[in-house]
C-alpha positions in Angstrom: 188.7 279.0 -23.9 190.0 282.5 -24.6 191.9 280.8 -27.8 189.3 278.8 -29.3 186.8 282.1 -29.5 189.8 283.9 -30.6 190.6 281.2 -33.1 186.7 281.4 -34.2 186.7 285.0 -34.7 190.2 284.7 -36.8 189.1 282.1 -38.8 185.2 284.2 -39.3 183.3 281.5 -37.6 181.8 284.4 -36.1 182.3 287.1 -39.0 182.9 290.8 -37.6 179.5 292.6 -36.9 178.7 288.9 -35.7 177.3 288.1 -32.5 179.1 285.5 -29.7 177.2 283.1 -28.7 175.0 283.7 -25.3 176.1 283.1 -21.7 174.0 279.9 -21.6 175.7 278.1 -24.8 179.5 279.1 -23.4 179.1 277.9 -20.7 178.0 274.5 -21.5 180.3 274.1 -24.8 183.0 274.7 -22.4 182.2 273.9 -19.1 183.2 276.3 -17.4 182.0 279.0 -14.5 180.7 282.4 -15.0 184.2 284.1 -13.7 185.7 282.5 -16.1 183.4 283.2 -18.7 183.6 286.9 -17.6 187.1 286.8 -17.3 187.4 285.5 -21.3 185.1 288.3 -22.2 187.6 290.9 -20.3 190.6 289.1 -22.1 189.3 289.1 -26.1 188.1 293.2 -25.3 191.3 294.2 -24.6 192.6 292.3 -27.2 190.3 294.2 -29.4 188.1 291.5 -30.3 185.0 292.0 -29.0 183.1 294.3 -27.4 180.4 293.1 -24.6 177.5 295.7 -23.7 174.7 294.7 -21.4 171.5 294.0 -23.3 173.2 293.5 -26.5 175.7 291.1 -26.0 179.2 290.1 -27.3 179.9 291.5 -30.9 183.0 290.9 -33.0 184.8 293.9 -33.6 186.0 294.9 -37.1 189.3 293.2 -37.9 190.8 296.7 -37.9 190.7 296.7 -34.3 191.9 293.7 -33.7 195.4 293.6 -31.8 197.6 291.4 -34.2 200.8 292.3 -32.2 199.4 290.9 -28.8 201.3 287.7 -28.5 198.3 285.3 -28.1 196.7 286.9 -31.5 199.7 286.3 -33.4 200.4 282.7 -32.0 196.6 282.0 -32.8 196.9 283.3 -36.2 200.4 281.4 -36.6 198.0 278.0 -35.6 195.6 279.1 -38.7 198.6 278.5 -40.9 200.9 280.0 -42.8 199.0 281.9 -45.7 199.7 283.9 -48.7 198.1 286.9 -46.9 200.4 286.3 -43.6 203.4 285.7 -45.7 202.5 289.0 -47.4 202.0 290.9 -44.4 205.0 289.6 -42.5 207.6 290.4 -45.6 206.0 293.8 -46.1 206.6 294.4 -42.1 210.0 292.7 -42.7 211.2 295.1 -45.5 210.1 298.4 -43.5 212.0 297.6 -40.3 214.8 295.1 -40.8 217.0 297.1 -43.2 217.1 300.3 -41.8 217.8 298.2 -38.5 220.8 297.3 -40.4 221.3 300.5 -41.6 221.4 302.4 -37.7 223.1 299.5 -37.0 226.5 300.1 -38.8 226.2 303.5 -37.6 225.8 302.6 -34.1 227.2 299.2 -33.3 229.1 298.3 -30.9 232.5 295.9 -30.9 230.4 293.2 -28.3 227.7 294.1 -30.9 229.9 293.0 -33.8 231.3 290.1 -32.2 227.8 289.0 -31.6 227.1 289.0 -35.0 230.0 287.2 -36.1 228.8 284.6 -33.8 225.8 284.0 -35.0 226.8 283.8 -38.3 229.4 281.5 -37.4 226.5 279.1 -35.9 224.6 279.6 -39.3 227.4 278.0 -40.9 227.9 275.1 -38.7 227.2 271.5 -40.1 224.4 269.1 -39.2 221.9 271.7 -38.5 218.0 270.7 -38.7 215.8 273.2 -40.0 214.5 274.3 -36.4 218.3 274.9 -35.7 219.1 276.7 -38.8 216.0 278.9 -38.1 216.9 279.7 -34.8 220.9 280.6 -35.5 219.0 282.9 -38.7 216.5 283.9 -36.0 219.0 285.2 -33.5 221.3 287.3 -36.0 218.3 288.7 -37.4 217.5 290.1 -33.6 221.0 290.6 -33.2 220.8 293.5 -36.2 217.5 295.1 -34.5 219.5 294.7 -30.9 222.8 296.8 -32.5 219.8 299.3 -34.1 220.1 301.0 -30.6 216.3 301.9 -31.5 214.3 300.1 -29.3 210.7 300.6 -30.5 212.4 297.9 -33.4 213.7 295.9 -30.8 209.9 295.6 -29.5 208.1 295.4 -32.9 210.4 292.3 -33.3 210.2 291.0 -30.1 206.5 290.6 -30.7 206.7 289.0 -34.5 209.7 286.9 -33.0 207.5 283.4 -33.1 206.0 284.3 -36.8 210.3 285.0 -38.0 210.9 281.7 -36.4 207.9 279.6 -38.2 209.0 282.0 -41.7 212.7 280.8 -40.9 212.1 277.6 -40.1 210.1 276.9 -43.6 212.2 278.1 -45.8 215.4 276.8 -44.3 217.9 275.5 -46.6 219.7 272.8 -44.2 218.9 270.1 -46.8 220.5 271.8 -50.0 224.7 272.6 -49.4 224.7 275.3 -52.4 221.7 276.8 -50.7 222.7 277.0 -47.3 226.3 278.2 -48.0 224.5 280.9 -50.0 222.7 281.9 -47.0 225.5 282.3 -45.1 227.2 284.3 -47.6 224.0 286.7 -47.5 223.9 286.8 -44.1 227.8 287.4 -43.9 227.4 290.5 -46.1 224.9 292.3 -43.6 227.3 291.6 -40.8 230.2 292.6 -43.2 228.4 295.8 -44.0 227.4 296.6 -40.3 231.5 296.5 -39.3 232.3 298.2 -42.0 230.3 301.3 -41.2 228.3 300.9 -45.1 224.8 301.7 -43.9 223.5 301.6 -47.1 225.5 298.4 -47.7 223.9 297.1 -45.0 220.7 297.5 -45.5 220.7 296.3 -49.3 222.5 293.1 -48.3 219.4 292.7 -45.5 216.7 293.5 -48.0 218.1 290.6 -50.5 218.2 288.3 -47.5 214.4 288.9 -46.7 213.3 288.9 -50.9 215.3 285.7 -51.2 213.9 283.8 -47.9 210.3 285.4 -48.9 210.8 284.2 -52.3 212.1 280.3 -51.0 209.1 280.3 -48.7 206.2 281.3 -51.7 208.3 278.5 -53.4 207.6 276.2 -51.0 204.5 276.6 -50.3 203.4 276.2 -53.8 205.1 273.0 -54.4 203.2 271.7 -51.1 200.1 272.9 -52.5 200.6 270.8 -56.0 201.6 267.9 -53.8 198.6 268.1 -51.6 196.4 268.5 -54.6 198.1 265.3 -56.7 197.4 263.4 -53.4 194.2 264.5 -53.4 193.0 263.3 -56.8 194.5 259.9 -56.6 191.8 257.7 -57.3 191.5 255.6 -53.7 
């Protein structure tokens, strides 16, 4: 229950300023009991969604109070699709955190730290990967960067946008194309190349490339499925 309202206010089937509907209709569209209802309520407040007053009801907050990095926001928005906007929004995020990650990171890593990293760019390399594979070996050296940060308000930022890297990873994996994927592992190899070697500003350059060239593969993407879509659209039939 609490995802479908949350899905409706995402999605401005009930616009902010907008009114839920009242205690009568919820209950019967979902069928459940007041507790629950109440407890719903209590759950989209304190995710900044609405905000229930007696007499007035349940009004949708302005999106600016809205708490995108609660995990059941961000999974709800990830079911919306993956948008221009959220693209945006995730690569901007991306690009503030993820190189200077790299950049602490070859200042403060550790040998277990470095070994780690090798790993997972060993895995990145391996053969027969599907695309939910390949995202997950990219996913987990990508963490492993924020991990050897040693900062650890990174470590939670990411922890929190770790399902919307995994559906960004997982689109614009390059599992199918050999050129492509070996040059993915060569980018990736240069940020953990750069970490050992102490370069921080090495480091973070060779992470920044990594997240213009995935952002850039995903837009790509996305177009051509747009075209596609539309072509099947206007087939006569």
């Amino acid at each position: 229950m609490a995802r479908a309202l949350g899905m409706d206010i995402l999605t401005g089937r009930y616009p902010p300023g907008a009114h839920l509907p009242g205690e009568a209709e919820l209950l019967a569209r979902f069928q459940v009991s007041r507790t629950v209802l109440r407890e719903v309520l209590k759950t989209l407040t304190a995710k900044g969604l609405v905000l229930s007053r007696a007499r007035v009801g349940t009004t949708v907050l302005p999106s600016t109070q809205w708490s995108l990095f609660d995990a059941d926001v961000l999974a709800w928005r990830l079911a919306m699709g993956f948008d221009a906007q959220f693209r945006r929004d995730l690569v901007e995020i991306r690009k503030a955190i993820e190189p200077q990650a790299a950049a602490l990171a070859a200042r403060r890593r550790t040998r277990a730290q470095i070994r780690e990293l090798r790993s997972c760019a060993v895995k990145m390399a391996a053969a027969q990967h599907t695309p939910r594979s390949y995202a997950e070996a990219d996913l987990a050296l990508h963490l492993a960067v924020i991990a050897a940060s040693g900062n650890t308000l990174m470590r939670a930022i990411a922890s929190v946008i770790e399902a919307a890297l995994m559906a960004a990873m997982e689109l614009s994996s390059a599992v199918d194309e050999p050129a492509v994927h070996a040059q993915s592992v060569a980018s990736h190899t240069a940020i953990v190349d750069a970490i050992e070697a102490g370069n921080a500003k090495a480091a973070a350059a060779a992470m920044l490339d990594v997240i213009e060239t995935g952002a850039s593969r995903v837009t790509n993407i996305a177009s051509s499925r747009r075209r596609i879509h539309k072509a099947q659209r206007s087939r006569p039939g």
